[in-house]
C-alpha positions as CSV (number, residue, x, y, z in Angstrom):
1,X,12.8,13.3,53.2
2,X,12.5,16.6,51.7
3,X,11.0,17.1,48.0
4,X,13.8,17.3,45.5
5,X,16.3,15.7,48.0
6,X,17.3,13.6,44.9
7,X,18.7,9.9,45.3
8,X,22.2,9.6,47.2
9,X,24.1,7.0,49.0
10,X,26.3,7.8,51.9
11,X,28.8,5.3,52.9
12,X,28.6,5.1,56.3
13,X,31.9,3.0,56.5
14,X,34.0,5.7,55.9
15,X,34.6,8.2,58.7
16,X,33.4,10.9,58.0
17,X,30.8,9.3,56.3
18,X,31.0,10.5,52.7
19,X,27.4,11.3,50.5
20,X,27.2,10.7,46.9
21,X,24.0,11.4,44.6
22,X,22.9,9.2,41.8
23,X,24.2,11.5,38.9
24,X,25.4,10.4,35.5
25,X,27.7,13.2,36.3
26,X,29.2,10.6,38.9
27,X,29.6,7.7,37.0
28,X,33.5,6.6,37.2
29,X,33.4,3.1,35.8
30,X,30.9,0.7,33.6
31,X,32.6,-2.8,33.7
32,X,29.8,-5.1,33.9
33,X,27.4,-2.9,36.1
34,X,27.0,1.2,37.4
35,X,29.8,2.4,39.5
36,X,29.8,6.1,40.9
37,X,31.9,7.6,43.4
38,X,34.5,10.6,43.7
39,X,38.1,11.0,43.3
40,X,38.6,8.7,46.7
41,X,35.2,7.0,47.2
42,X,33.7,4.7,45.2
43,X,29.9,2.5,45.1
44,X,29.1,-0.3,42.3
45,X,26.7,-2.3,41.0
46,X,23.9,0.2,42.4
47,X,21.9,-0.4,38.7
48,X,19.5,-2.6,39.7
49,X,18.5,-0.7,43.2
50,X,17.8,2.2,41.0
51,X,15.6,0.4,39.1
52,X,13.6,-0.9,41.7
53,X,13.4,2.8,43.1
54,X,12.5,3.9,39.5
55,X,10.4,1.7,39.1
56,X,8.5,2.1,41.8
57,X,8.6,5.9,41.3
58,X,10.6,6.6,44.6
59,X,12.3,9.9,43.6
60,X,14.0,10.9,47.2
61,X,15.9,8.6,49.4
62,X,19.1,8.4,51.5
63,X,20.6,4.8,51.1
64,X,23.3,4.1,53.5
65,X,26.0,1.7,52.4
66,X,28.5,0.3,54.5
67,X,31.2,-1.1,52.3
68,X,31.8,-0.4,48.1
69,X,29.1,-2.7,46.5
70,X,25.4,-3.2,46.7
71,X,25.0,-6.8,46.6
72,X,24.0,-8.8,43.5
73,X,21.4,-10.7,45.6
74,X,19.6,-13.0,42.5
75,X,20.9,-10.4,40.3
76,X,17.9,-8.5,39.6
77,X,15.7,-5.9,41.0
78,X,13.4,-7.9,42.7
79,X,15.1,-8.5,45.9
80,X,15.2,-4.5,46.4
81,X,11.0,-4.3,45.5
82,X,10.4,-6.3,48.1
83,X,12.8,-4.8,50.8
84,X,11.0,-0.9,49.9
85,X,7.8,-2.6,49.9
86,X,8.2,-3.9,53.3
87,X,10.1,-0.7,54.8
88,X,7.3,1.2,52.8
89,X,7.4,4.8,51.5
90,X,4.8,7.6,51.2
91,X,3.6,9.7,48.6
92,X,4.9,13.6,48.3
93,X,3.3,16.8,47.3
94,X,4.7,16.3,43.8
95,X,3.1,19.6,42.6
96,X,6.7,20.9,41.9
97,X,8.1,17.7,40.9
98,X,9.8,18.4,37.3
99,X,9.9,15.8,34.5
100,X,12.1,16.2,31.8
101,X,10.2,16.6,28.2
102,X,11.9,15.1,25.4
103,X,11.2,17.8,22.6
104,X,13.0,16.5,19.8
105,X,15.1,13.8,19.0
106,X,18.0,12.6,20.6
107,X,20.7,10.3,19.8
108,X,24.0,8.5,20.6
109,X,25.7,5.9,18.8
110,X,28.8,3.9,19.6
111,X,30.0,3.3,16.4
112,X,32.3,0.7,17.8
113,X,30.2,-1.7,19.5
114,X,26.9,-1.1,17.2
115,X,24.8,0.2,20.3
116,X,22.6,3.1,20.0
117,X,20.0,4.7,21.7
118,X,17.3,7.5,20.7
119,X,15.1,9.7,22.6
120,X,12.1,11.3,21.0
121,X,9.2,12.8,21.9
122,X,6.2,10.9,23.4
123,X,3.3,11.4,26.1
124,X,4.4,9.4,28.5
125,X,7.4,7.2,29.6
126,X,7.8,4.0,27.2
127,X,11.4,1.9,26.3
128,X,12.1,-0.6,23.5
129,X,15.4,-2.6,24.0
130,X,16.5,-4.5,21.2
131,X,19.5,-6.7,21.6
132,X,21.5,-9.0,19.4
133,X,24.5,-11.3,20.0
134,X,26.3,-12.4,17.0
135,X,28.2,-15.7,16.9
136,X,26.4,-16.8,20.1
137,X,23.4,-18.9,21.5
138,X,21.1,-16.2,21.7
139,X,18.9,-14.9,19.1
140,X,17.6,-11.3,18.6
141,X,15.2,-10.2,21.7
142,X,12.9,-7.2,22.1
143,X,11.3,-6.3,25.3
144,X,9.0,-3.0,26.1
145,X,7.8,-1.2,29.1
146,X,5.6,1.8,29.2
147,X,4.4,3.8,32.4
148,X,1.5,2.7,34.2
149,X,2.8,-1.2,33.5
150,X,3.5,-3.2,36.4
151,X,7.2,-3.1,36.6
152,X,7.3,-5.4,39.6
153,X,5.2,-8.5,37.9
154,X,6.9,-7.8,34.3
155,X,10.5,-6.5,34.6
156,X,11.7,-6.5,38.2
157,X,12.5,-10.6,38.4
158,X,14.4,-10.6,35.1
159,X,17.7,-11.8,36.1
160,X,21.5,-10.4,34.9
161,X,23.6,-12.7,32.4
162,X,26.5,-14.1,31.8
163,X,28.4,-16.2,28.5
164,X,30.2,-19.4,29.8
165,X,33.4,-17.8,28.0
166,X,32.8,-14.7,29.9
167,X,33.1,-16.5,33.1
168,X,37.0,-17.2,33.1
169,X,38.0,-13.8,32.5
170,X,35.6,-12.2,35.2
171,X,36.1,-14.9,37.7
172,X,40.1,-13.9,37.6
173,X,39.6,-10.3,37.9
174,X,37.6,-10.4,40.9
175,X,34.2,-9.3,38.9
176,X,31.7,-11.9,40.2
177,X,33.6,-12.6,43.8
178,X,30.8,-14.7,45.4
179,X,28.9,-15.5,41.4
180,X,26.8,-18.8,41.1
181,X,24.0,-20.0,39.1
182,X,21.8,-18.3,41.9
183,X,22.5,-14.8,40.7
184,X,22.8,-15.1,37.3
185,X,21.6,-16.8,33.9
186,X,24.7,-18.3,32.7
187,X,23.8,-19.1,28.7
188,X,26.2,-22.0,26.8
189,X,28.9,-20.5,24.2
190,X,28.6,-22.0,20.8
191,X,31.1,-25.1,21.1
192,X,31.2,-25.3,24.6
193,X,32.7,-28.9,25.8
194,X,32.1,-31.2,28.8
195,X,35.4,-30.9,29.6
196,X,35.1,-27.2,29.8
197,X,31.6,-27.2,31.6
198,X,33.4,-29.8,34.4
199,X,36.3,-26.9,34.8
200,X,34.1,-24.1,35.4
201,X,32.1,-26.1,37.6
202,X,35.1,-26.9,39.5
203,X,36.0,-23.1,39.8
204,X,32.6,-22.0,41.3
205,X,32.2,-25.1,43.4
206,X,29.2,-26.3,42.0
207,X,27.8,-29.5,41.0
208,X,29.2,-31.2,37.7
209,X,26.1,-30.9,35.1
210,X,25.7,-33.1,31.7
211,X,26.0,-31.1,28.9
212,X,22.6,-30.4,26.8
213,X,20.9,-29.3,24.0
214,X,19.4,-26.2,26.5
215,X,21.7,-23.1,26.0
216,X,20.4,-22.1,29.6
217,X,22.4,-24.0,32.3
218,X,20.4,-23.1,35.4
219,X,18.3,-25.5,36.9
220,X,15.6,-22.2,37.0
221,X,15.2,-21.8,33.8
222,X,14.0,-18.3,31.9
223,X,10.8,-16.4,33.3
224,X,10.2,-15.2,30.2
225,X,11.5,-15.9,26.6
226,X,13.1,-12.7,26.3
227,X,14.0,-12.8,29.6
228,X,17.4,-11.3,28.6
229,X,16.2,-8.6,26.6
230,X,14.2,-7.8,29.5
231,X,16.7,-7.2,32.2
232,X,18.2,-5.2,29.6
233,X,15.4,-2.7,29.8
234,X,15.9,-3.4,33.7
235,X,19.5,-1.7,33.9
236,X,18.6,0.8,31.3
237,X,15.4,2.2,33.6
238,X,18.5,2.6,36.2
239,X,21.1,3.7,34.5
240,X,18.8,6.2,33.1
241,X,17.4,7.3,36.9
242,X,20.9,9.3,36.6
243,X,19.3,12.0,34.9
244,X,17.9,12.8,38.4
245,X,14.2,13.4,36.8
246,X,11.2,11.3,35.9
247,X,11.3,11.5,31.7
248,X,8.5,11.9,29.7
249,X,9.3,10.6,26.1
250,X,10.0,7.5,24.7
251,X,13.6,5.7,23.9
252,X,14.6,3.2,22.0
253,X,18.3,1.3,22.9
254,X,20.0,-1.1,20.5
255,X,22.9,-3.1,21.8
256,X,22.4,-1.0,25.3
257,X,25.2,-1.8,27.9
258,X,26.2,0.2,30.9
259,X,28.7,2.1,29.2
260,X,26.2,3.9,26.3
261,X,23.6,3.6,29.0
262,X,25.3,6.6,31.4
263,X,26.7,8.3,28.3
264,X,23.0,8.7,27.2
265,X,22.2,9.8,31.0
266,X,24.9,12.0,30.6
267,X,23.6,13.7,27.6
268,X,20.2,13.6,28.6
269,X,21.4,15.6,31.4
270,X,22.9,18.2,29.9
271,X,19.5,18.6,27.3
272,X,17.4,19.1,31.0
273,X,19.8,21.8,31.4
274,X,19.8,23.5,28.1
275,X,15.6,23.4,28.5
276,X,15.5,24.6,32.2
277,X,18.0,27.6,30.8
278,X,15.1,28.3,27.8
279,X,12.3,27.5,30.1
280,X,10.6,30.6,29.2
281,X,12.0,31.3,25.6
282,X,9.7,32.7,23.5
283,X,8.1,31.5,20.1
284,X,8.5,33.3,16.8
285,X,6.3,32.6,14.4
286,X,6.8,35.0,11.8
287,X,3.7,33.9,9.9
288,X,1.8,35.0,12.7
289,X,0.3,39.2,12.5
290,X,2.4,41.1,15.4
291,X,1.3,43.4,18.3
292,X,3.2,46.0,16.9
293,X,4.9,46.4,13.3
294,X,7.7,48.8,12.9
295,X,5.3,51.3,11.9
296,X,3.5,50.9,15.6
297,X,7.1,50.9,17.2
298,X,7.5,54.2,15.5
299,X,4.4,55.8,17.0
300,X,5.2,55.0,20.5
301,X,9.4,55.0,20.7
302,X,11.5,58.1,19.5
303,X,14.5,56.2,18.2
304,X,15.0,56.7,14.3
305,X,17.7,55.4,11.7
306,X,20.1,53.9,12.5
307,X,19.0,53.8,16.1
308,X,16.1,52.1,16.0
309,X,16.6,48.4,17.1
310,X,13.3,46.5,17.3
311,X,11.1,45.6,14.3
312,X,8.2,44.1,15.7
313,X,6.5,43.4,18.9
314,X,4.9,40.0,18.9
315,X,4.0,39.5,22.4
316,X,2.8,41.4,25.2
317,X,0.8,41.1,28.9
318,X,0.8,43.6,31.5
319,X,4.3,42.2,32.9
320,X,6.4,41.4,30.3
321,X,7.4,42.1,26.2
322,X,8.5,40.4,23.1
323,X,10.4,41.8,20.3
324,X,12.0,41.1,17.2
325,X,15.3,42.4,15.9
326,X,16.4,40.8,12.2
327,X,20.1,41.9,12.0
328,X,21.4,42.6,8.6
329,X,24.5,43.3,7.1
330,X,23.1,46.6,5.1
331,X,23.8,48.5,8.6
332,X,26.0,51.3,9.2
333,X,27.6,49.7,12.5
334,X,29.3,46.9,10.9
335,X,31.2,49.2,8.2
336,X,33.7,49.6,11.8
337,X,32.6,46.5,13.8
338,X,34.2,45.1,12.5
339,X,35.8,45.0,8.9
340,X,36.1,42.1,7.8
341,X,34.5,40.0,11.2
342,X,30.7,41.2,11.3
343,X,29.5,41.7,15.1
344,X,26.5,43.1,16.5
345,X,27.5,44.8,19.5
346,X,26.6,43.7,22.8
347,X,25.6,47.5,24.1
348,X,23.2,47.4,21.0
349,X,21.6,43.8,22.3
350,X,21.2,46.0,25.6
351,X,19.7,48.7,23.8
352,X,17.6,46.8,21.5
353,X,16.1,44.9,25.2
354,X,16.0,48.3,26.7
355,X,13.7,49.7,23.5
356,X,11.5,46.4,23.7
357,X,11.0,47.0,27.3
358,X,10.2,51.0,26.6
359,X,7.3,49.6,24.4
360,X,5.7,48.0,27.7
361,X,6.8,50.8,30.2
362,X,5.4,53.4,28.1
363,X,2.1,52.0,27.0
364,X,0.8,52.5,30.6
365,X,0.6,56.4,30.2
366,X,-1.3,58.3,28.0
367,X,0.2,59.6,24.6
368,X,2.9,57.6,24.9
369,X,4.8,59.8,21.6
370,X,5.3,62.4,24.2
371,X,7.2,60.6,26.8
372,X,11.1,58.9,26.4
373,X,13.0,56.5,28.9
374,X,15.9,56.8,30.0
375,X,19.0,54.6,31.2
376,X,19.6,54.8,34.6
377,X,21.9,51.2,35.0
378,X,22.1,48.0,33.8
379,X,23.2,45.0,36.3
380,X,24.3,41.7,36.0
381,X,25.1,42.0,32.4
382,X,26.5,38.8,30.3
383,X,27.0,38.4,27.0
384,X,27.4,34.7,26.1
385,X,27.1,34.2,22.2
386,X,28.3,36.0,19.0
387,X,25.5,37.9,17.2
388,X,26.2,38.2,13.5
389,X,24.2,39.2,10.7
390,X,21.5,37.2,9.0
391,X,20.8,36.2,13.1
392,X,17.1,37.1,14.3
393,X,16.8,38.3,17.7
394,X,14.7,37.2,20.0
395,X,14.0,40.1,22.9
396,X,12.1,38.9,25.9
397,X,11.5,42.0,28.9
398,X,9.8,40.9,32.2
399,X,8.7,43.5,34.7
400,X,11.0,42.1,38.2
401,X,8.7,44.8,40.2
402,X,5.7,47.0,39.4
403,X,6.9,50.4,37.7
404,X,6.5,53.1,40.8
405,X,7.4,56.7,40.1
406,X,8.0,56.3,36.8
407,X,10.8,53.7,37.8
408,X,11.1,50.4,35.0
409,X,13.0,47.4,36.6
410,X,13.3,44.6,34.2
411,X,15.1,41.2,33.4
412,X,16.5,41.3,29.7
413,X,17.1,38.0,28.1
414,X,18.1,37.8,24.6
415,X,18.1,34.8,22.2
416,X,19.4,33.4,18.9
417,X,17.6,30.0,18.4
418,X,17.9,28.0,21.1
419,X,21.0,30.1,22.6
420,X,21.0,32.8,25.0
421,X,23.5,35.6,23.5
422,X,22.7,38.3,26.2
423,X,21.1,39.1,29.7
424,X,20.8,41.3,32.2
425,X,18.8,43.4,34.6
426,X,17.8,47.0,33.1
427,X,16.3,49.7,34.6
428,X,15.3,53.0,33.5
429,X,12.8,55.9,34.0
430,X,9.6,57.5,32.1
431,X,10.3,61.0,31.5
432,X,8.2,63.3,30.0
433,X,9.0,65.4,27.2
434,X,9.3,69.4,27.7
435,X,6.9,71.4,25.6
């Protein structure tokens, strides 16, 4: 399996046999457990496989399914340990292998049902599940994992649940086809009678039991005591594997369910994205003394009022540039651009890159006053954001090949806070001034 091959499932009753990857992007239904598909093909209850792959830290696999479902088996992850245990599965060269960083807090709430979840920073992986069911037999439960626990001994056994008032419903709408005490912990409802116990017996075939003080009517009783908060933390570890990378912080889930669970992947998702896009932003500290000042820039760049589009210079190597532009309303430009709807141009982003990137290309010859670059193209251009005044630019050049002949090839990238207003490959030549 290659690296970065991702999780998928291929259903290989299907001809031709059709692939989908564990994304939260693919999630199509939460009704008691995980189900992903596409607009014709469909697999459920893959939660608790992806926990046991999680938590084993098995990042690449191809599962082939032949029919809709995984199987509930005892209705936790342990069944699945064993089976990659036995099959067995080697370590890659997980140099490249990205994690996704939780930088700042996140958060989702479901003002409906109560739940919530919240990401925020941490050094390693860690969950705290806290779930509560009012009116019923259960109390409040807490349950934590960290990474570098044992998820096998402490979470992989913890078993799925069900209310006995819950049973009816699901039973009639084909939700737990093949459900017994063997693959669940089925807890009492507050009130339940004999007479009721006898019927749902009757329904699921099994043997009549005598109604007791126990709220747990297995014959196995709980692992743990928070055995329920538990498996919990079990299907939020797979939900979660939706993201499609390890995460490094540390989350805490109120009330989680499938539903939130995915939603949560989903956004999580989309943050990996936003931080692979600003991977290499720059930071501005504006407390910090600069490369170059204004009156630097001025010794080195020709441009004057009102032309002159970079204020500072705070970072610089041998292959790339970082400037600062601090747009204000005070100028000229937005007298006609535009009365009444202050823009910054997105030809003057280009040009305030293209200055930034001067400053580099022209501090590898001598007497830099004497020389000017020029515009010879710009590729690739996009201009994604509105730049208005009071904004601070952010100008990051890179060098995309050594400077030959006097030839500058750079990537431009500008940014406004976390967004990226403008890019674009610019390239230009070192000319030297006439006496």
């Amino acid at each position: 399996m290659k690296a970065n091959h991702g999780i998928k499932f291929k259903r290989t009753d299907i001809e031709p046999a059709v692939t989908i990857p564990a994304d939260a992007n693919y999630v199509v239904a939460t009704n008691r457990s995980t189900t992903i598909g596409t607009a014709e093909v469909n697999i459920t209850t893959i939660e608790h496989l992806l926990a046991a792959l999680a938590g084993l830290e098995v990042d690449n696999v191809m599962i082939e399914v032949d029919g809709p479902e995984i199987p509930i088996l005892d209705g936790s992850a342990k069944p699945f340990v064993d089976a990659i245990k036995m099959v067995g599965y080697h370590d890659a060269d997980d140099e490249g292998r990205e994690v996704f960083v939780i930088e700042e807090p996140i958060v989702l709430k479901d003002e409906t049902t109560g739940s919530e979840l919240i990401a925020i920073p941490s050094d390693k992986f860690e969950l705290n599940v806290i779930i509560d069911f009012p009116n019923s037999t259960v109390e409040e439960q807490t349950a934590i994992f960290c990474a570098g626990e044992d998820f096998e001994k402490e979470i992989a056994a913890c078993r799925t649940f069900v209310f006995t008032n819950e049973l009816i419903y699901l039973y009639d709408n084909g939700l737990i086809k093949g459900g017994d005490l063997e693959n669940a912990i089925v807890l009492a409802e507050p009130g339940l009678t004999q007479e009721r116990l006898n019927e749902l017996a009757t329904k699921f075939n099994l043997a009549q039991r005598v109604l007791s003080d126990d709220k747990v009517l297995n014959e196995n009783k709980l692992f743990f005591p928070n055995e329920l908060a538990r498996h919990k933390l079990l299907d939020l570890i797979g939900d979660l594997s939706l993201v499609g990378r390890p995460i490094q912080g540390k989350i805490i889930a109120v009330k989680p369910g499938h539903k939130i669970n995915t939603e949560f992947a989903r956004l999580l998702k989309k943050k990996l994205a936003d931080q692979r896009k600003l991977k290499g932003k720059p930071t501005y500290d504006p407390d910090k003394v600069p490369v170059l000042d204004v009156v630097g820039i001025k010794k080195m760049l020709p441009h004057r009022y009102p032309f002159l589009m970079v204020d500072k210079i705070i970072d610089k190597s041998e292959s790339h540039v970082v400037g600062v532009k601090n747009v204000t309303y005070n100028e000229q430009l937005f007298q006609g651009h535009f009365p009444g709807n202050p823009v910054f141009p997105g030809v003057l982003q280009m040009e305030a890159l293209a200055q930034t990137g001067g400053i580099l290309a022209l501090s590898t010859v001598e007497e830099p006053h004497l020389w000017d670059t020029y515009f010879i193209k710009m590729e690739n251009v996009k201009f994604k954001h509105k730049v208005v005044p009071g904004d601070t630019l952010l100008l990051k050049m890179e060098l995309l090949s050594p400077i030959r002949r006097g030839i500058v090839h750079m990537q431009g990238t500008a940014y406004v806070g976390n967004k990226i207003v403008s890019e674009g490959e610019l390239t230009a030549q070192i000319i030297k001034r006439q006496a």
